[in-house]
C-alpha positions as semicolon CSV with decimal commas, in nm:
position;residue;x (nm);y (nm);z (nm)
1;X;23,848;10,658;7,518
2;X;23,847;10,286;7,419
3;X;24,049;10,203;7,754
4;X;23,845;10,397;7,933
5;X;23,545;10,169;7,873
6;X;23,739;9,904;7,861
7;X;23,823;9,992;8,254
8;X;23,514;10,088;8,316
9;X;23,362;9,738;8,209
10;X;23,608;9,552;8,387
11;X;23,521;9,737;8,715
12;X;23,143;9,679;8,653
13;X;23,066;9,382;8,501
14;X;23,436;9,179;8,507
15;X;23,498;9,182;8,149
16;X;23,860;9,144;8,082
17;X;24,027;9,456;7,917
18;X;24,106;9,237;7,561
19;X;23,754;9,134;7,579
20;X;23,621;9,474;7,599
21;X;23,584;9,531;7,211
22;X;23,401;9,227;7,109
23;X;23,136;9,264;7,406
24;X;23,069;9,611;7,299
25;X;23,053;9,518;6,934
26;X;22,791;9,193;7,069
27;X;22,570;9,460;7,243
28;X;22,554;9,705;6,935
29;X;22,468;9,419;6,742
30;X;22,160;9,325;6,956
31;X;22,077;9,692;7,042
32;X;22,053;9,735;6,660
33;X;21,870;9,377;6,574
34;X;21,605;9,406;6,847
35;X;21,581;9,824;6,792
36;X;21,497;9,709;6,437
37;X;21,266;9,422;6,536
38;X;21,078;9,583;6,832
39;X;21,034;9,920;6,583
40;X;20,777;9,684;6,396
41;X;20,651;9,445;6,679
42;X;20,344;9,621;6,779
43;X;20,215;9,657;6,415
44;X;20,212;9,317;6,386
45;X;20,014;9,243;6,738
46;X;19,777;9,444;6,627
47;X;19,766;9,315;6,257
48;X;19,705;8,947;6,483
49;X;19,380;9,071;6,651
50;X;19,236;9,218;6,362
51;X;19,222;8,887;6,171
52;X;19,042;8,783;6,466
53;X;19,129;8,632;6,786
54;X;18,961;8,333;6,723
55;X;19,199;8,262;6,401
56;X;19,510;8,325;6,537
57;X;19,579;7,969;6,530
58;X;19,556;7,984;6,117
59;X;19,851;8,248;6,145
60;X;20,044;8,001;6,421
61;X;20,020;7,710;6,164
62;X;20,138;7,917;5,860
63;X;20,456;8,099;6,030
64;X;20,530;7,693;6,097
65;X;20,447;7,630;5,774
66;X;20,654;7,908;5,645
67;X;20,928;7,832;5,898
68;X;20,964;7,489;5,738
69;X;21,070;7,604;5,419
70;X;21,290;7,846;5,559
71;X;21,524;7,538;5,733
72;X;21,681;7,373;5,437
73;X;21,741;7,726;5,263
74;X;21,948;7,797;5,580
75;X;22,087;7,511;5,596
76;X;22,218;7,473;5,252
77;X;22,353;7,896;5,298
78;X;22,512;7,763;5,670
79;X;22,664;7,501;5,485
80;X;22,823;7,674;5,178
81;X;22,923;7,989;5,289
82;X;23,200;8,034;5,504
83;X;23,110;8,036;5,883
84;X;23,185;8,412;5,959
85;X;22,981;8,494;5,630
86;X;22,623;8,375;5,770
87;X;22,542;8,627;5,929
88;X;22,581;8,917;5,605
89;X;22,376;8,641;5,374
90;X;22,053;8,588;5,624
91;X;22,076;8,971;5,685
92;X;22,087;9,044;5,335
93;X;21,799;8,834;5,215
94;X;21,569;8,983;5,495
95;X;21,667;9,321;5,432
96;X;21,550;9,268;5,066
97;X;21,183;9,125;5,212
98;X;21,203;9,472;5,440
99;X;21,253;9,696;5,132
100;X;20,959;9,438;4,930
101;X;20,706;9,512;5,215
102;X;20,777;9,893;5,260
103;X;20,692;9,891;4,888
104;X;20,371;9,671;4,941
105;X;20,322;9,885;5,214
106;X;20,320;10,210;5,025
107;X;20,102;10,097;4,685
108;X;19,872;9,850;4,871
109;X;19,807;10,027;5,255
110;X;19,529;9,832;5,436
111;X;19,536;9,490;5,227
112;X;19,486;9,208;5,432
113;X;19,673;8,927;5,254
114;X;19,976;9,166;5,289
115;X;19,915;9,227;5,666
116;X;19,867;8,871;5,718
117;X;20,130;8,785;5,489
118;X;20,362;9,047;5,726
119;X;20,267;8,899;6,044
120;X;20,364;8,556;5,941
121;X;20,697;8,657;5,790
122;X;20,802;8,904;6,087
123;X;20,751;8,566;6,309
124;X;20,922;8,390;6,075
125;X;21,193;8,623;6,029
126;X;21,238;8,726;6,450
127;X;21,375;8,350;6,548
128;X;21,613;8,316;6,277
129;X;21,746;8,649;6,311
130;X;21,850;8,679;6,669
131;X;21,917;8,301;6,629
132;X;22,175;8,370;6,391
133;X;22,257;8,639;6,649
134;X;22,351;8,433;6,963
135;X;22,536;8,175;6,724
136;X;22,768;8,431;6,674
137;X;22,831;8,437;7,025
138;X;22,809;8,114;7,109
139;X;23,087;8,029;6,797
140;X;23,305;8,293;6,935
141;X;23,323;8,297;7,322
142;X;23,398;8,018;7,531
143;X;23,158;7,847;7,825
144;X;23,341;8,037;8,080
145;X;23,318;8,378;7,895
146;X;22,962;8,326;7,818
147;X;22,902;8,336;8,230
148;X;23,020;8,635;8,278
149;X;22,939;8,815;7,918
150;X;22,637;8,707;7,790
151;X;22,384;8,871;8,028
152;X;22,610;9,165;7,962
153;X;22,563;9,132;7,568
154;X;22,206;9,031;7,594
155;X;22,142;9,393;7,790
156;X;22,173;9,504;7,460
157;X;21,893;9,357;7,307
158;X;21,674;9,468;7,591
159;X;21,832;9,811;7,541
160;X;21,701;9,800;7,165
161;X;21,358;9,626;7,262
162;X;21,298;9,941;7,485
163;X;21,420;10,172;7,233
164;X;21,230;10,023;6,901
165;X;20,883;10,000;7,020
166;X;20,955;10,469;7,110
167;X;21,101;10,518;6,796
168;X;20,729;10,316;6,638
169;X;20,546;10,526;6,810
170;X;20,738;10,815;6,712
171;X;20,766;10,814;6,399
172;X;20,464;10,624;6,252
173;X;20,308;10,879;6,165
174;X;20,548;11,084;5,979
175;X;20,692;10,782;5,833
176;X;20,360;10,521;5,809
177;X;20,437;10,122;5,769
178;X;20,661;10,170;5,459
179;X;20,901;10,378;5,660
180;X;20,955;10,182;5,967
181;X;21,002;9,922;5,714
182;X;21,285;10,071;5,577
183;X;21,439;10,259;5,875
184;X;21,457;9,854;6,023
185;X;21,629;9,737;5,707
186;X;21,867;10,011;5,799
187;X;21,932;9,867;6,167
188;X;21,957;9,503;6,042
189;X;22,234;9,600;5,808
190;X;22,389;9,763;6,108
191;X;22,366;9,492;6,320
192;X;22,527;9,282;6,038
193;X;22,833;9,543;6,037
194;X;22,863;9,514;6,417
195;X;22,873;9,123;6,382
196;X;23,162;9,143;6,170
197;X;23,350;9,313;6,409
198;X;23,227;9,017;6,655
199;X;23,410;8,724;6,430
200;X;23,755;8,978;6,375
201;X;23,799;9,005;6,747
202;X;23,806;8,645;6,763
203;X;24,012;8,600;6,460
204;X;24,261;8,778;6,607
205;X;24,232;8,521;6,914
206;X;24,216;8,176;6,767
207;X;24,053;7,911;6,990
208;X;24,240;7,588;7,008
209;X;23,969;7,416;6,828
210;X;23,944;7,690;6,531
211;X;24,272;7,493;6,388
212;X;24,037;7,197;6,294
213;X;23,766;7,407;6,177
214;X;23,847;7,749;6,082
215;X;23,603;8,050;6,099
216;X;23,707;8,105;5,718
217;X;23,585;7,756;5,581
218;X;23,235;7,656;5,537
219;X;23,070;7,393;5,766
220;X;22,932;7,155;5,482
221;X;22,664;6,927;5,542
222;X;22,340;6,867;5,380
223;X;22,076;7,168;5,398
224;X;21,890;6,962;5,656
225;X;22,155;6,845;5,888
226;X;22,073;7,082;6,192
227;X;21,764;6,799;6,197
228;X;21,988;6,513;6,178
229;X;22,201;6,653;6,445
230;X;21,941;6,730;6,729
231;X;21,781;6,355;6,639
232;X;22,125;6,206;6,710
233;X;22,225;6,409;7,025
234;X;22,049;6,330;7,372
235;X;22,163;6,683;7,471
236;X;22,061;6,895;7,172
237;X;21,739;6,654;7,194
238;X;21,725;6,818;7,545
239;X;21,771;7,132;7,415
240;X;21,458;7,106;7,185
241;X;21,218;6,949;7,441
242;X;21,339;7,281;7,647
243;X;21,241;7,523;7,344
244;X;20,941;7,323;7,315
245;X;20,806;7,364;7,668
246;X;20,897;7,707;7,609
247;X;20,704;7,782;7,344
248;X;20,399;7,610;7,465
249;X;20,351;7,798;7,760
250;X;20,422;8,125;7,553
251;X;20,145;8,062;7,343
252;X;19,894;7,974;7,619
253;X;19,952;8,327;7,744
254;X;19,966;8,464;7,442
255;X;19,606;8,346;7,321
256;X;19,471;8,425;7,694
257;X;19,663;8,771;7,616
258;X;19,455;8,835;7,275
259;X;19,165;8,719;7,452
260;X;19,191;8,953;7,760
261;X;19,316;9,252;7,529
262;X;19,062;9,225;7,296
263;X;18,787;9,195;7,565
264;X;18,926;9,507;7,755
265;X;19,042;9,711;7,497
266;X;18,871;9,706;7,149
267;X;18,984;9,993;6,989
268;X;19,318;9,882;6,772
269;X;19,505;10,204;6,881
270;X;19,424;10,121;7,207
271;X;19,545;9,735;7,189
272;X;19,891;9,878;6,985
273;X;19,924;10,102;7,331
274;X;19,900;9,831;7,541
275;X;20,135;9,650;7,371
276;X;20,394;9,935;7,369
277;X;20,338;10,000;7,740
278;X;20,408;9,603;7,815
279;X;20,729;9,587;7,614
280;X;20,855;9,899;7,753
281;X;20,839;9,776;8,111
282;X;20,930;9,412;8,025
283;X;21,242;9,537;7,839
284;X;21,281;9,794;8,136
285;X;21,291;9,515;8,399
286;X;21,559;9,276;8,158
287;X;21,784;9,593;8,099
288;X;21,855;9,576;8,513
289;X;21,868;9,243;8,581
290;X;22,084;9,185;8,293
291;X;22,343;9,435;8,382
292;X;22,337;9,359;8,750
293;X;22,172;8,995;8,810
294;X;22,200;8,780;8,545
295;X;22,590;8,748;8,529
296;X;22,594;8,776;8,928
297;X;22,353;8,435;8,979
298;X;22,527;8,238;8,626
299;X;22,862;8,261;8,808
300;X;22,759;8,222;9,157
301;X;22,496;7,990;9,110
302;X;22,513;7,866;8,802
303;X;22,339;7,765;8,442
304;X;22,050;7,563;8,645
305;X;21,935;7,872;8,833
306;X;21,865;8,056;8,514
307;X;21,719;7,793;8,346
308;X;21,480;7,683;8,649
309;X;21,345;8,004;8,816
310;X;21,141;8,150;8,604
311;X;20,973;7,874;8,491
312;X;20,857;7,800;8,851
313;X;20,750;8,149;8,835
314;X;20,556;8,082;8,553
315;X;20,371;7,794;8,677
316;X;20,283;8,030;8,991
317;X;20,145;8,267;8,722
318;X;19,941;8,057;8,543
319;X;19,776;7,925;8,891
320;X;19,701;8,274;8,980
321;X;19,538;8,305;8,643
322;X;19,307;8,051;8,675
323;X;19,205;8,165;9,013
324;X;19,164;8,571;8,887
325;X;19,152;8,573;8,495
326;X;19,161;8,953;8,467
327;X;19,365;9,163;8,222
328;X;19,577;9,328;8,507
329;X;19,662;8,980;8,650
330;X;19,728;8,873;8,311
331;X;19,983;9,198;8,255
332;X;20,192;9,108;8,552
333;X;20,239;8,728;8,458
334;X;20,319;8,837;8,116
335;X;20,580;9,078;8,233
336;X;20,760;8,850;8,430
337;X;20,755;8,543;8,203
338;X;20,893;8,800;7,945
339;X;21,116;8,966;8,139
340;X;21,238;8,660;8,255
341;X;21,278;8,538;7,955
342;X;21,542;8,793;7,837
343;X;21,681;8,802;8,161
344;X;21,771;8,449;8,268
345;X;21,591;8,171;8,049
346;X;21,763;8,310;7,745
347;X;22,145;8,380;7,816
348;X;22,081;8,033;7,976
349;X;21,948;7,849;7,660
350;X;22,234;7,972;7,505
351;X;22,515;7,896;7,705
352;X;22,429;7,562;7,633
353;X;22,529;7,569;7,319
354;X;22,901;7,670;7,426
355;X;22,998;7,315;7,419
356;X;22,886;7,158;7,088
357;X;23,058;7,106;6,790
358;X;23,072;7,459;6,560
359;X;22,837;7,303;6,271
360;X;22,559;7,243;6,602
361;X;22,622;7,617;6,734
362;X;22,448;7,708;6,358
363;X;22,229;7,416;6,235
364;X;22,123;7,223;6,519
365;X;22,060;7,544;6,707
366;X;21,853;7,732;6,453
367;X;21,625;7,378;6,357
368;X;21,591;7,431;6,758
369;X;21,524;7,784;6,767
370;X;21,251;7,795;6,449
371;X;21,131;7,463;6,362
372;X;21,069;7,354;6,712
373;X;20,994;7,658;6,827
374;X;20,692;7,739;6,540
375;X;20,616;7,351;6,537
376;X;20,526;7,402;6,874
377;X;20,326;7,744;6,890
378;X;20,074;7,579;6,585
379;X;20,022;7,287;6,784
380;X;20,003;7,423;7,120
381;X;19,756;7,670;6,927
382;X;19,540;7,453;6,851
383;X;19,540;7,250;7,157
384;X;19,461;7,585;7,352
385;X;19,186;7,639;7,081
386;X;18,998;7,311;7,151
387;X;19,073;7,341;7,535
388;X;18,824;7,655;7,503
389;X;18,602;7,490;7,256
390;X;18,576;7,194;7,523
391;X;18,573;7,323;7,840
392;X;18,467;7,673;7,775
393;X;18,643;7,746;8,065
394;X;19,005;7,944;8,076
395;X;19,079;7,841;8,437
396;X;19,140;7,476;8,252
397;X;19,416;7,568;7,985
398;X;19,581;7,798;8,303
399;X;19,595;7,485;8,483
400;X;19,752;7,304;8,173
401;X;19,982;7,556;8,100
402;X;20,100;7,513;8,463
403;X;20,182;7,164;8,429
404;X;20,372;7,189;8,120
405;X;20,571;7,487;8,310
406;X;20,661;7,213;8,583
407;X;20,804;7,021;8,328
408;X;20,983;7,312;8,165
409;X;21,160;7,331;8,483
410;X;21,256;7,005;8,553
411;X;21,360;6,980;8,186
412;X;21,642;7,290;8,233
413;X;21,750;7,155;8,521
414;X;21,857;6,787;8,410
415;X;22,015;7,029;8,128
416;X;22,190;7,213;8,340
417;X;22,334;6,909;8,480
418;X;22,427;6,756;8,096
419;X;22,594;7,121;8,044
420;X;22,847;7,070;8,342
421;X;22,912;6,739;8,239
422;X;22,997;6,859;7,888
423;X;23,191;7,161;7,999
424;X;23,588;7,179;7,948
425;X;23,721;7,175;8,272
């Protein structure tokens, strides 16, 4: 049965028959992460709107806030344990703050400081989880493998983002907030099995550079290095201003999203619908292109295509917006910047990370992926919170947002450029 997938993949997608069991373990593990994730997604959209619209930049500024403190924890685990073992130690301490909130969940239902307290860790708890994710990958596969596999793996996720948000709706009502809680501790620990059986395959496959710096040592450094590294690296430096632009125009729509939502829909069942119905098709549209675009255009095309397109597509969006700011306009932007995301931005992002040194593939890329990422969200929060106290007018941040989406672009593709340069040859 195993070589008949393995045959199977190799006719579909190109994956070479000894490759077969680590890309099927790398998919299990993101079906499982984002299953788990996406299971508790909407609850926490709608927990957003419910502290008001208007204050969402309060709960921007604390999940940076909270984010902070998380970095030097992770770095001082990244650093002490060894390198294969990061992945059971961040699982295991956020399947302990599962189990806490399905208790909280249980003895204190409707409390606000716990639901705001929820959607601030979940944010928190999202980046550094499927960051942790994709460093696996990226510490295990080489640049060449990650062009043809990682759209492949990454189907996975979209697989579990399109199966998590069915099983929510499903089963919240026989199970209530304390039970999706705990069925999504159950996933994570799942996902942590399945990464295990990531890091084997390549033990039994030793890189040429895993002599210097085995997978069974720790990485040392100081708790905050992954800082210190992006600082002193023009291309990890590139790497952040990337997540940064990314971020920013993510929250733009997301605020004009809360705003149109809330305007159109004010019933919170309602909104949690809407949200289901929008990840659905977004993870719908990622699942195709990821098993039959993505890989096609990184090894055709290349890393700068990925990186590029959508946010030119973006900036088209948020024109559009500004011209028709309606809800259904609104859906179909946010759809394809998501969908894009997943698609091609992300596999992208992170094949950029195939050529850095093994202590940047888990500290410099997770200060990347949660510092800069929340840093950015609470500021660009509250600069799309003046814009609308200023101008009163949305068609102004859409025009904003559009600008910084130019740059976005022009930013992956100079990246692109550095990644070739960088590449083993």
């Amino acid at each position: 049965m195993a070589t008949g997938i393995a045959r199977w993949l190799q006719r579909a997608f190109g994956v070479e028959e000894d490759e077969a069991g680590a890309v099927v373990a790398g998919f299990a593990m993101f079906f499982l992460l984002f299953a788990g994730y996406f299971l508790l997604r909407p609850v926490r959209e709608t927990m957003g709107i419910a502290g008001g619209v208007r204050n969402l930049q309060w709960l921007f500024t604390g999940t940076f806030l909270a984010t902070l403190a998380a970095m030097p924890l992770f770095g001082w685990v990244a650093g002490r344990v060894r390198r294969r073992r990061i992945p059971y130690w961040v699982y295991g301490f956020f399947i302990s703050n599962l189990l806490a909130f399905a208790a909280c969940f249980a003895a204190m239902p409707g409390d606000p400081w716990v639901a705001r307290t929820f959607y601030i860790w979940l944010s928190v708890f999202n980046l550094i989880a499927i960051s942790v994710a994709w460093s696996v990958l990226v510490d295990v596969f080489t640049s060449a493998q990650s062009r043809r596999l990682f759209a492949l793996i990454a189907a996975g996720a979209s697989l579990g983002g399109l199966v998590g948000p069915m099983l929510g709706v499903l089963l919240v009502g026989p199970l209530g907030y304390a039970g999706l809680s705990v069925l999504s501790a159950g996933l994570l620990a799942a996902a942590g099995a399945a990464a295990w059986r990531v890091h084997r395959w390549r033990d039994l496959r030793p890189l040429p550079g895993d002599a210097a710096m085995p997978r069974q040592q720790p990485l040392g450094g100081s708790a905050f290095a992954g800082a210190t590294e992006v600082l002193r690296s023009p291309y990890l430096m590139g790497i952040a201003t990337f997540v940064l632009l990314l971020a920013s125009v993510t929250t733009f729509l997301y605020f004009e999203q809360a705003r149109l939502v809330e305007a159109r829909f004010p019933d919170p069942i309602d909104q949690t619908r809407v949200f289901g119905v929008i990840d659905t098709i977004v993870q719908a549209l990622a699942i195709v292109s990821q098993l039959f675009i993505t890989g096609r255009v990184a090894r055709t095309l290349g890393v700068g295509v990925l990186l590029v397109a959508v946010p030119l597509v973006v900036a088209a969006g948020f024109l559009w917006l500004a011209h028709a700011p309606v809800f259904a306009v609104l859906a179909v932007v946010m759809v394809a910047r998501r969908a894009g995301e997943y698609a091609f931005v992300r596999p992208g992002r992170e094949m950029l990370y195939t050529v850095v040194p093994p202590e940047a593939k888990y500290k410099a890329k997770n200060f990347n992926d949660t510092v800069v990422y929340r840093g950015a969200d609470a500021v660009s929060g509250w600069v799309k919170a003046g814009i609308g106290m200023v101008a009163q007018q949305p068609a102004v941040a859409m025009v904003i947002g559009a600008l910084i989406a130019l740059a976005w672009a022009a930013n992956g593709a100079w990246l692109a450029r550095a990644q070739r340069r960088l590449a083993p040859h």
